[in-house]
C-alpha positions as CSV (number, residue, x, y, z in Angstrom):
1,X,0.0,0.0,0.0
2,X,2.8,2.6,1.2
3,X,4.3,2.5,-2.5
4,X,2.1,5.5,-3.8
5,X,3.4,7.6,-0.8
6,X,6.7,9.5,0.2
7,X,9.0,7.2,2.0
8,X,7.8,7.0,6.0
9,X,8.9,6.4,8.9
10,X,9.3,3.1,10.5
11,X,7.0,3.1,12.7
12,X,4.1,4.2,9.9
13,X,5.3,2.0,7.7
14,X,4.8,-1.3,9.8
15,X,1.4,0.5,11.2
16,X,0.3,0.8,7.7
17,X,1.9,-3.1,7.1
18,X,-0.6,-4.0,10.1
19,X,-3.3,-2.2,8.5
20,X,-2.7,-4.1,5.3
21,X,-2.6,-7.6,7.1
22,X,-5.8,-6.7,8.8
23,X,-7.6,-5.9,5.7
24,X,-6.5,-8.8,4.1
25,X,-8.6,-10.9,6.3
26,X,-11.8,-9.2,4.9
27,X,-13.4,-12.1,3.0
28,X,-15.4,-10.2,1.0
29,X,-13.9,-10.1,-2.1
30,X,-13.5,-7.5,-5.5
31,X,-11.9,-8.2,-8.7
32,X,-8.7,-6.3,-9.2
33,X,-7.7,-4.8,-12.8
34,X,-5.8,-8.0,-13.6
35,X,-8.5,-10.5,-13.5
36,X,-7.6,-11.7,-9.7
37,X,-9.3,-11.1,-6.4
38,X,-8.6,-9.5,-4.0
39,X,-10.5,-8.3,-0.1
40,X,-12.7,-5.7,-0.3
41,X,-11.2,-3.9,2.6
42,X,-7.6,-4.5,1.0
43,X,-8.8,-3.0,-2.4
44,X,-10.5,-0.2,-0.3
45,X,-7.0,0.8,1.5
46,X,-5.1,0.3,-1.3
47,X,-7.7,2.8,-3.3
48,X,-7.6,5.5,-0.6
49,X,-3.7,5.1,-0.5
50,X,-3.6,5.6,-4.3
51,X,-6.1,8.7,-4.6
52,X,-4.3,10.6,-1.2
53,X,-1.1,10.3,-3.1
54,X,-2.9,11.8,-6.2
55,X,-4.6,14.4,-4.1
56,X,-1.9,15.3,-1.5
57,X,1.5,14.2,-3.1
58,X,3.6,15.1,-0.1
59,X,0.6,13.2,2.5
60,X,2.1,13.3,6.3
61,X,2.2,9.7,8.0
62,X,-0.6,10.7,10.2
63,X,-2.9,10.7,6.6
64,X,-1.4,8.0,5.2
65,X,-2.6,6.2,8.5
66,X,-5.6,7.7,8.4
67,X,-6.3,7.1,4.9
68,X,-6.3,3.2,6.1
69,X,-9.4,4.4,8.0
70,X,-8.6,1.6,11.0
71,X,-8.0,3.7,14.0
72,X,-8.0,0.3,16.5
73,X,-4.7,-0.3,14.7
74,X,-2.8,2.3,15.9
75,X,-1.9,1.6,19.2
76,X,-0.6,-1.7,18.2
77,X,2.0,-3.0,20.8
78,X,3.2,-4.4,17.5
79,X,4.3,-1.1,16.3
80,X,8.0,-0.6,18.0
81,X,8.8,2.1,18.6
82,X,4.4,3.3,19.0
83,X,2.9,5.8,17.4
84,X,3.0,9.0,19.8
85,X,-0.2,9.1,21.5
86,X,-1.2,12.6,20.2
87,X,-0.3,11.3,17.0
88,X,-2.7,8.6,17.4
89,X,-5.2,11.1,18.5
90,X,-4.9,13.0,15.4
91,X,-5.6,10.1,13.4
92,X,-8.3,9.2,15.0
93,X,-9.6,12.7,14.5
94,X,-9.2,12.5,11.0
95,X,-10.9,9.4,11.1
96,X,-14.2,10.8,12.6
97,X,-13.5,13.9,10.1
98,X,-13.7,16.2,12.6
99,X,-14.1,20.1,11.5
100,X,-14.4,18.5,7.7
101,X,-14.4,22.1,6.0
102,X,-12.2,24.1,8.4
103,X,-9.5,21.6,8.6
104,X,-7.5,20.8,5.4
105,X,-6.2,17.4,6.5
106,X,-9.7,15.9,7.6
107,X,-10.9,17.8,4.0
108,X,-8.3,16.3,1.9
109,X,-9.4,12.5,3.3
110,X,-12.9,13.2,2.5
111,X,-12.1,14.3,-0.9
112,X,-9.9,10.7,-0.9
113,X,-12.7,8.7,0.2
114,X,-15.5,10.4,-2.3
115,X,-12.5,9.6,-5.0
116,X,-12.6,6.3,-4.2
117,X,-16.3,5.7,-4.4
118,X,-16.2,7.9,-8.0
119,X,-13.5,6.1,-9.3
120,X,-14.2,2.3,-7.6
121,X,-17.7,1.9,-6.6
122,X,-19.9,4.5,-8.8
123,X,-19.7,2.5,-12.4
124,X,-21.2,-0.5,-10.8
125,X,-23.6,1.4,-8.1
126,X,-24.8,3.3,-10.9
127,X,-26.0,0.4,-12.4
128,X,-28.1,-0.9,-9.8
129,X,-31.8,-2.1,-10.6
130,X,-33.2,-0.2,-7.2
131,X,-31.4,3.0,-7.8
132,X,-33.5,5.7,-10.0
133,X,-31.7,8.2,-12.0
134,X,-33.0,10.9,-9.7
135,X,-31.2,8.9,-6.4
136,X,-27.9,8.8,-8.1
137,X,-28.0,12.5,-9.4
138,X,-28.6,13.1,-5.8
139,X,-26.2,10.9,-4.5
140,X,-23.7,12.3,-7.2
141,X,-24.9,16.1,-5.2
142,X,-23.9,14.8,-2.2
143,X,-20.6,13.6,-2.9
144,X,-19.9,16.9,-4.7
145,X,-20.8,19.1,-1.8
146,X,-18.7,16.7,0.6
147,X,-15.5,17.7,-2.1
148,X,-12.8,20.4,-2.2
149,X,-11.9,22.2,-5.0
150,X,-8.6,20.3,-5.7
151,X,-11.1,16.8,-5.1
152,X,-13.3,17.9,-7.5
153,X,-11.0,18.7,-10.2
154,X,-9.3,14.9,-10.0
155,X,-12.8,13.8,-9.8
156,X,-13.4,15.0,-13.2
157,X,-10.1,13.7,-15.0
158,X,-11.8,10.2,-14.4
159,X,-12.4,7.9,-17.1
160,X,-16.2,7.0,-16.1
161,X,-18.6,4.8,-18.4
162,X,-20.9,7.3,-20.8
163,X,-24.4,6.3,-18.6
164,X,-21.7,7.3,-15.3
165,X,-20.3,10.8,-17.3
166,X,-24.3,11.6,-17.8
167,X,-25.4,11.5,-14.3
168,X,-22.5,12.9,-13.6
169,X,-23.1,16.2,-15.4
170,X,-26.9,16.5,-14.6
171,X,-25.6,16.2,-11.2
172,X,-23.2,19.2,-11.6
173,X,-26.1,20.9,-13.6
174,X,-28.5,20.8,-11.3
């Protein structure tokens, strides 16, 4: 997971091996680019990883940790030397997303999480038999008004499936 981010620390860097250990025992499964499978919760780290090193190249340890969205990890005894406790504390803040638009840390996770769901889940969830086209333009709102600027401009360099693109700009027209 840590290959999309500046080197880190030691101490991150097994956290975030934990985190990836821990998410590998997800048996819920996705199908990765290459044809394999893979955990859903892997895929899911591996995607917020991916999209915080896209939307905040030089990302601290604390988001990188964060981005693995698994708080209980953190104060692994496993992780020698620990995580400073108000580093863990920050992490868990970011986490809950605490003071989303006034703080640009918990701002620039949110825009890596609705990046995720645009770029992993929203070709298939738009697809769904249940959802009207009117839920997902809504939906599509919603994500958009959780977004920064700098989210929403990755958010539309994405390659997205024509019905997906559509939705997508009623969404932003309306």
């Amino acid at each position: 997971m840590t290959n999309y981010l500046p080197p880190l620390p030691a101490e991150y860097a097994r956290g975030l091996e934990l985190i990836d250990a821990a998410h590998a025992q997800d048996s819920r499964t996705v199908e990765a680019p290459d044809g394999t499978t893979i955990p859903f919760e892997l895929n899911y780290a591996q995607k917020m990883t991916k999209w915080l090193a896209r939307r905040y190249p030089d990302a601290s340890p604390l988001k990188a940790q964060a981005a693995a969205q698994v708080a209980e990890l953190l104060a692994s005894p496993e992780i020698q030397p620990p995580i400073p406790e108000e580093d863990r504390a920050r992490v868990a803040a970011l986490i809950r997303k605490e003071n989303l638009k006034a703080d640009e840390e918990t701002q620039v996770l949110e825009d890596t999480a609705c990046l995720v769901f645009l770029d992993d889940q929203f070709d298939d969830f738009e697809k769904k038999s249940d959802l009207d086209e009117t839920k997902m333009i809504g939906i599509l709102q919603k994500t958009w008004g959780k977004m920064g600027e700098r989210g929403r401009e990755l958010a539309l360099e994405m390659n997205h499936s024509d019905r997906a693109k559509e939705l997508i700009g009623k969404a932003l027209a309306g």
